[in-house]
N, C-alpha and C positions, 0 to 999 in steps of 0.2 A: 404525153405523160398525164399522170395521175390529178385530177385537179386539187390543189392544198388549203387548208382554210390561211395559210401564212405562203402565199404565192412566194416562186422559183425566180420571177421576174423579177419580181420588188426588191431582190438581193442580191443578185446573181452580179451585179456591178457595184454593191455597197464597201465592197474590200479594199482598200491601198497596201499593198504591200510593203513589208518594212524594205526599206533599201539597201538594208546590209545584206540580208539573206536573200538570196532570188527562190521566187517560187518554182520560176520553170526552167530546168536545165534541158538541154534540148541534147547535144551530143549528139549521135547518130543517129537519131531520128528514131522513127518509126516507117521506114520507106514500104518493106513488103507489107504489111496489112495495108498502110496506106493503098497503096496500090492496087489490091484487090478488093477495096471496100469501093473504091472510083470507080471500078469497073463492075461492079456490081457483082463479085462471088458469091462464094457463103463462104463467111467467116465465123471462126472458133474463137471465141475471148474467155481466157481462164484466170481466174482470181482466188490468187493462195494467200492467206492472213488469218487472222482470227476473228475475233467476235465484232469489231469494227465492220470488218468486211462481211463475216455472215449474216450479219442485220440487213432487214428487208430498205439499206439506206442508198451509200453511193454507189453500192455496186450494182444492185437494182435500176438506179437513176439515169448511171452513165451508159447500160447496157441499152435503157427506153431512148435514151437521147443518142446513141450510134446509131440507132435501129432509124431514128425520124430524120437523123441528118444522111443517113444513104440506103435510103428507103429499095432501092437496086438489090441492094443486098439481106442476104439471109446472115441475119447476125445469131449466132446460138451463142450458150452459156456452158462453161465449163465454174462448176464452183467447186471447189478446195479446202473449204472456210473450216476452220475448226474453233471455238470460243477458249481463250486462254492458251494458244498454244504461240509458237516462236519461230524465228529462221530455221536454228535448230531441227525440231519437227521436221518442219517444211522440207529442208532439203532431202531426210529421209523418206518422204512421202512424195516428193515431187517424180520421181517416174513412172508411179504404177498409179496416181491420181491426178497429176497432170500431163507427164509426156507420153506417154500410154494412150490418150484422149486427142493427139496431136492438135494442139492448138496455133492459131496464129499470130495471136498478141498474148501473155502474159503481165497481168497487173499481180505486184507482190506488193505486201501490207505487211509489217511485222513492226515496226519501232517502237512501240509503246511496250507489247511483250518484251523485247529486246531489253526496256530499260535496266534491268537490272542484270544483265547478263554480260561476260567478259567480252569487253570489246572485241578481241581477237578473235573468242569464236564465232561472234558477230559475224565478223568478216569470212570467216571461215565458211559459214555455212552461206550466206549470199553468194561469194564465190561459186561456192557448191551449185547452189542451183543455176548458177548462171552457164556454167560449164556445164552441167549433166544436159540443159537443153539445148545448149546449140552443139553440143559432139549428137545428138539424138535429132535434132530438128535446127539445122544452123538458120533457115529460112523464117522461123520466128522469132517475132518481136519480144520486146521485155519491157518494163514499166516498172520503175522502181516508184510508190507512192508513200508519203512520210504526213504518219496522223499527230495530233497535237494533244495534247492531257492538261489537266491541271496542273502536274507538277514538273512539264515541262513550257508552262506559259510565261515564268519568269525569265528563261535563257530566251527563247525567241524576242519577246522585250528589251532585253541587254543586248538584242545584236546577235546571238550565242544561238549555235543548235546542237542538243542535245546528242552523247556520245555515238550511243545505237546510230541515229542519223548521219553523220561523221564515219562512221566504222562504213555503213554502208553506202556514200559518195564516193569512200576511194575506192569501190570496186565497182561504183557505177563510174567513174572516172577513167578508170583501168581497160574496161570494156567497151564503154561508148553508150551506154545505157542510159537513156533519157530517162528524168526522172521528176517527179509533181511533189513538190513540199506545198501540206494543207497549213501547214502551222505560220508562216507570218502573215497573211489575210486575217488570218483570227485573231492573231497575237495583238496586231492593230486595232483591229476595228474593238475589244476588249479595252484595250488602253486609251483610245480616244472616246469612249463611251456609248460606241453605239453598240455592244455586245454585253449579257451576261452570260458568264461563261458557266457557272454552276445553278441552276433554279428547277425548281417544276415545272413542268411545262405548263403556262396560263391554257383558259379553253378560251381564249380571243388574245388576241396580239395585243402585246404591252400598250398601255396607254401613251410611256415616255418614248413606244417606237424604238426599244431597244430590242431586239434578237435573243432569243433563250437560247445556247448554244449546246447544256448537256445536262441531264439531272444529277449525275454521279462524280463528273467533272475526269469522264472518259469518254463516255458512249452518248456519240450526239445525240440529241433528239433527231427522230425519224424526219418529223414535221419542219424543224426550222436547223439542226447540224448540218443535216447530212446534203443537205440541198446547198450549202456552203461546200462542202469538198469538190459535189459536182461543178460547180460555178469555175473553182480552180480548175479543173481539169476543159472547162471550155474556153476557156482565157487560157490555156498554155498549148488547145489544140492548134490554133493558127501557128503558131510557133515551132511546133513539132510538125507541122504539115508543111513549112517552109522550106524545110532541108531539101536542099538541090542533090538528092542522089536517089541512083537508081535501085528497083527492088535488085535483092543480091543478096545469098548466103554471107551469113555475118562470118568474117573468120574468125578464130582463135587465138589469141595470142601466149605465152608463155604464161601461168599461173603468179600470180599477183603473189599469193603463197601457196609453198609448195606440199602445204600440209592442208588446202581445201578440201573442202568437202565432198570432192567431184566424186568419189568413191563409197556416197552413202546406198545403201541398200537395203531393201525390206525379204527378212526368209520367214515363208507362212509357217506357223506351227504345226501344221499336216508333217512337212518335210526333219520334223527337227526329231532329238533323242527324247522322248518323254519319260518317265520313270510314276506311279502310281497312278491314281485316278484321275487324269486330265479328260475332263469331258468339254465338247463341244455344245456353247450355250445358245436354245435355239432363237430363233430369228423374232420368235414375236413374245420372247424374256423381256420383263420388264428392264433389266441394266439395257438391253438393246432400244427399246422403244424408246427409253431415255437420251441416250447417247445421240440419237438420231438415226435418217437413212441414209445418211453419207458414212458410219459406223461401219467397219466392216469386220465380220463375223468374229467372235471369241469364244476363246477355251478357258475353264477354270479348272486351279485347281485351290485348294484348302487344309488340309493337311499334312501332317507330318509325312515325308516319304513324297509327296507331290512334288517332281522336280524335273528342269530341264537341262540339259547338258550337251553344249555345243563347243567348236573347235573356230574359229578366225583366224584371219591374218589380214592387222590393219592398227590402229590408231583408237578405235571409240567403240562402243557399241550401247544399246539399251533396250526395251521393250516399248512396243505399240499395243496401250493399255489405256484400261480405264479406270477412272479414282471413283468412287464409290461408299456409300454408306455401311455397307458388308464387307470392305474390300482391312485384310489384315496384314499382319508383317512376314516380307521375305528377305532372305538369304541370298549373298550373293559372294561367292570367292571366284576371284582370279588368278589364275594362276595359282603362286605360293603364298599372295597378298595375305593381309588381315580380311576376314568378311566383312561385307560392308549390309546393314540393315536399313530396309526403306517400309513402308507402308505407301500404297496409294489412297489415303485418306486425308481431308482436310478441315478447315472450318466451313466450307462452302456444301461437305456433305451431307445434307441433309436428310431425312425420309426418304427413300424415293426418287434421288437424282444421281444420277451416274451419268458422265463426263468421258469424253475424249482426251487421255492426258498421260502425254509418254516418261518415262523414266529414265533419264540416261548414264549412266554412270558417271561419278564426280571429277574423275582424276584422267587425264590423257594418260594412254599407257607407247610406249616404246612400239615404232611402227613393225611388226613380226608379230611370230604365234602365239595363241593366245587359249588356253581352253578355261573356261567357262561354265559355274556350277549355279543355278539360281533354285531355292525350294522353300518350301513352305516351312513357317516355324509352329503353324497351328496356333497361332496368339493372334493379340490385338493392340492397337495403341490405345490408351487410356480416351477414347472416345467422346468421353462426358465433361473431360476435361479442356479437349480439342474446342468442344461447343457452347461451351458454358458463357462466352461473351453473346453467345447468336441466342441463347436461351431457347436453346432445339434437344428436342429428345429426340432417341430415335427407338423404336419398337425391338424388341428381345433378338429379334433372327437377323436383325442388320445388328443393332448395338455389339451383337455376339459373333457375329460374321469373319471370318478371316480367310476370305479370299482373293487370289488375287486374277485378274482378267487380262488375257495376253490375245492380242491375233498374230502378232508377227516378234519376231527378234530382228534387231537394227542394228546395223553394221557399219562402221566405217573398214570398207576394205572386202578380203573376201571372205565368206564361212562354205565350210568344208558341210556337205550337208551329207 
């Protein structure tokens, strides 16, 4: 690994776990990767989360430290990382960005996204991916991993883990899915004083030899976080490596609930009914450069009469889009509903940055047919008003902008294409 001015070593054993919450659940192990990383294969490790995980931190660290502890093997990277996205997402995206890529371990990261989201679909959508990969690949592993926030460091202190985390034990429970909670090592060592959990990062380690653990009091520091998560995960590997079973196709069991998400599905806009100027945006468009190159291709439209129109049969559906500085309000009826109005726009839009960040519709609808109207209203949301706490302008052709950026329609269930 990478040498650090705040060495891996000096920490990697500073943590006591609180004793209420256990860091390491072990459940079924991880026996097939195990297995083939013993013997020296080449192994796939894929990591779906957001911007925790897409930081150059644990998931970089734990990938350099698989690689030195079974040097036999060819360990590659599958990353999935999207910033600010959820299970939700995830499970829409999980077959054609990670089961599509056949991996052998999957590590999932979502709880802190999670936080404000209904527990049930919580569940729902971990379900989700847990099922779409082993009906698709029953021979890979899963890794359920649980980050820690500022505003969830008072429950861990009380004993208490946070909902999202909760929603998604019982369907690591349900399955057998071993799973790594980061949060009471931190919760601790914060409470007994050897941790600050919010600061800038010093450019030399604390004098009182306390730990800077995050500048935002989300996203560790690269230097001295995230080399804490990795530590958990090496402290719970002997644990997971213990399970006395053989590699073996994970079975199936009955659906935890019968309304998971095992039915999520991405349809490319090529295949869909378009109606006005839907153009496809090219590959080195600034909203693309932005979004990054795990981004996959978008259509825009922006005007009145810009609209798409599809047919389902299922439970949910939403858009694989981007939020955007330019990006304006659409139209959405189902069925005979009331239309419902969104914008992909926020506080975080700035000049010049466009984002990964899907849309889903608000309301479960009754599992059956379903047809679907979404188009441009040719406006905007009051912009100035959006940013006036960030005290950000943004230039005429974004400020005035009303578009919106689709690659895919998302499905719970089937669309009739």
């Amino acid at each position: 690994m990478k040498p650090s001015l705040f060495p891996i070593t000096a920490i990697m054993c500073s943590a006591v776990c609180h004793a209420q919450i256990p860091e390491t659940s072990v459940r079924g192990g991880l026996p097939n990767v195990l297995a083939k990383l013993d013997a020296g294969e080449p192994v796939r490790v894929a990591y779906l989360g957001g911007s925790i995980t897409e930081a150059a931190g644990w998931r970089v660290l734990s990938l350099e430290w698989l690689r030195e502890r079974y040097p036999k093997a060819d360990v590659q990277e599958i990353n999935a990382t999207f910033s600010g996205t959820n299970s939700a997402f995830g499970a829409f995206r999980l077959g054609r960005e990670v089961v599509e890529t056949k991996p052998d371990l999957l590590f999932v990261e979502f709880v802190l996204n999670d936080g404000g989201t209904d527990p049930q679909r919580t569940s729902r959508a971990m379900e989700g991916i847990v099922r779409q990969m082993w009906t698709a690949a029953p021979a890979a592993d899963i890794c359920f991993v649980h980050t820690i926030g500022k505003s969830t460091l008072p429950l861990y202190q009380s004993g208490k883990r946070p909902v999202a985390v909760e929603a998604m034990e019982k369907v690591a429970d349900h399955y057998g899915v071993p799973s790594i909670d980061f949060g009471p090592a931190i919760a601790e060592m914060e409470k007994s004083g050897k941790l600050t959990f919010t600061a800038p990062l010093p450019t030399t380690p604390a004098a009182d030899g306390k730990i800077i653990f995050s500048g935002d009091g989300v996203h560790p520091h690269v230097e001295t976080g995230h080399p804490l998560y990795l530590a958990a995960i090496q402290r719970s590997w002997p644990a997971i490596s213990a399970v006395a079973k053989p590699a073996a196709p994970h079975p199936l069991p009955p659906p935890l609930d019968a309304a998971s998400w095992q039915r999520a599905a991405l349809v490319p806009m090529q295949d869909l009914a378009r109606q006005g100027n839907w153009r496809e945006l090219a590959a080195d468009a600034p909203p693309m450069k932005s979004a990054g190159s795990r981004a996959p291709l978008m259509w825009y439209g922006e005007k009145p009469g810009d609209a798409i129109e599809f047919s389902f049969t299922g439970t949910c559906f939403g858009l694989y889009a981007l939020k955007g500085p330019d990006c304006g309000t659409f139209r959405v009826t189902v069925d005979s509903l009331a239309p419902v109005e969104a914008a992909k726009f926020d506080s975080f839009c700035i000049a010049d940055r466009w984002r990964v960040s899907p849309w889903i519709y608000p309301d479960d609808l009754p599992d059956g047919p379903h047809r679907v109207r979404i188009e441009m209203t040719g406006t905007a949301p009051d912009k100035k008003a959006v940013l006036k706490d960030r005290h950000a302008t943004l230039p005429a052709d974004q400020r005035d902008g009303t578009r919106l950026y689709v690659s895919d329609v998302m499905v719970i269930g089937t669309a009739a294409r």
